[in-house]
C-alpha positions in Angstrom: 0.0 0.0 0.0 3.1 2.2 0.5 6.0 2.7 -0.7 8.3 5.8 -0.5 11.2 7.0 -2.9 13.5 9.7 -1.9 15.2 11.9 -4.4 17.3 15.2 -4.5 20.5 14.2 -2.5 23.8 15.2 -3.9 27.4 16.6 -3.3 27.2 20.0 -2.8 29.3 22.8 -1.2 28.6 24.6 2.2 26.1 27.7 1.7 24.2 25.9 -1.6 20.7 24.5 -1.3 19.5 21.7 -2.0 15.3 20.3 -2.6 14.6 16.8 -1.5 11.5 15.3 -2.2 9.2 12.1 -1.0 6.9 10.7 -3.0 4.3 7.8 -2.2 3.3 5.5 -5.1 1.0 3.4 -3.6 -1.3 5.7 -0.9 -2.1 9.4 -0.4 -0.3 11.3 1.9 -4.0 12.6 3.0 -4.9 11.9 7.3 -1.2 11.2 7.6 1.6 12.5 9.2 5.2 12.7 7.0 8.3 13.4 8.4 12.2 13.8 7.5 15.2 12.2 9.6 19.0 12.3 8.6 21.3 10.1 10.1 25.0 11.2 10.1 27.8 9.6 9.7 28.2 7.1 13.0 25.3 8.6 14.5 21.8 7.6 15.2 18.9 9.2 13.1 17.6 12.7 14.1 14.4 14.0 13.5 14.4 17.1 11.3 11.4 18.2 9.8 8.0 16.9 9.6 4.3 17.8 8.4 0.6 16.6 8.8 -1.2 16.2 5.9 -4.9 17.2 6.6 -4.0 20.0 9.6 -1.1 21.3 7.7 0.9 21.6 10.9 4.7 21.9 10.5 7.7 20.4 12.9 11.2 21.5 12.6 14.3 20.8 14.7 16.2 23.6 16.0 19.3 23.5 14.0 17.6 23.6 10.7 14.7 26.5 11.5 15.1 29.5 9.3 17.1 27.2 6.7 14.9 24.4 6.1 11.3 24.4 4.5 9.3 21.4 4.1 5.7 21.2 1.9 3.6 19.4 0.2 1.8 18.6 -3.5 -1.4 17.2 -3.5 -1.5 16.5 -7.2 2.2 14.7 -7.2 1.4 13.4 -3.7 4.9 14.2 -2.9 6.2 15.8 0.1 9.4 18.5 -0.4 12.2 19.7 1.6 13.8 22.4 0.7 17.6 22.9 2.4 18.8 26.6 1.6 22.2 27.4 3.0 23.6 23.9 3.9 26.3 23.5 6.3 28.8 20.6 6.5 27.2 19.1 9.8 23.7 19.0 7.9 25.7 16.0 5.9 23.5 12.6 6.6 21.5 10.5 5.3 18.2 11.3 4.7 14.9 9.8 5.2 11.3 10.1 4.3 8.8 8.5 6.7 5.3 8.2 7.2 2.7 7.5 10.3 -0.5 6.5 9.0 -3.9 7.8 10.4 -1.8 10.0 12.7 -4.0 13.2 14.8 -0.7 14.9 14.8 3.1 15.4 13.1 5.2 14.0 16.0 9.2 13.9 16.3 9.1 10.2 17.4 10.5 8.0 15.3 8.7 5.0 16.7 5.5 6.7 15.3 6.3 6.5 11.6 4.8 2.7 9.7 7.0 2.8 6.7 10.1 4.3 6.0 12.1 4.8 2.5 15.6 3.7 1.5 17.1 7.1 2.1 19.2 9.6 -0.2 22.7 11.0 0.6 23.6 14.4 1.1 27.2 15.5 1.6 28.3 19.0 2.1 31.8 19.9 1.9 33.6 22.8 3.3 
């Protein structure tokens, strides 16, 4: 019923921007709850933006507020993330995730159902 694909992630220097996006092939985002995590580099994965489909409510962590945006289109049923001014710690993998039937965007990761394969972002100095 669901399966996500993450695209966008690239090799880029520090300051550029960068737009990921989620997209859902098998079920509409609509009633649910889509998020972003990154894990870096021998770390564990870190919530860092998330939205809720029917509210429109909007989660970001603190380190990317101001410099991250994340939306949504309801035709493509694809959920964007815009990275504008990118810094070398914001280098991870990404991931797109998604909590079905949720009232709420939450920054639990133990909330999300089905997660996607990830996509690579590397910034450089």
């Amino acid at each position: 019923q669901v399966q996500l694909i993450e695209s966008g992630g690239g090799l880029v220097q520090a300051g550029d921007s960068l737009t990921l996006s989620c997209s859902n092939s098998g079920r509409t985002f609509s009633g649910d709850a889509v998020a972003w995590f990154r894990q870096p580099p021998g770390k564990e994965h870190l919530f860092v933006s998330g939205i809720h489909r029917s509210s429109g409510s909007t989660l970001y962590t603190d380190s990317v507020k101001g410099r991250f945006t994340i939306s949504n289109d309801n035709v493509r049923n694809t959920v964007y993330l815009q990275m504008n001014s990118l810094k070398p710690e914001d280098t991870a993998v990404y991931y797109c995730a998604v909590s079905l039937r949720s009232p709420d965007v939450t920054r639990d990761s133990i909330a999300y159902d089905y997660w996607g394969l990830g996509t690579a972002v590397t910034v450089s100095s």
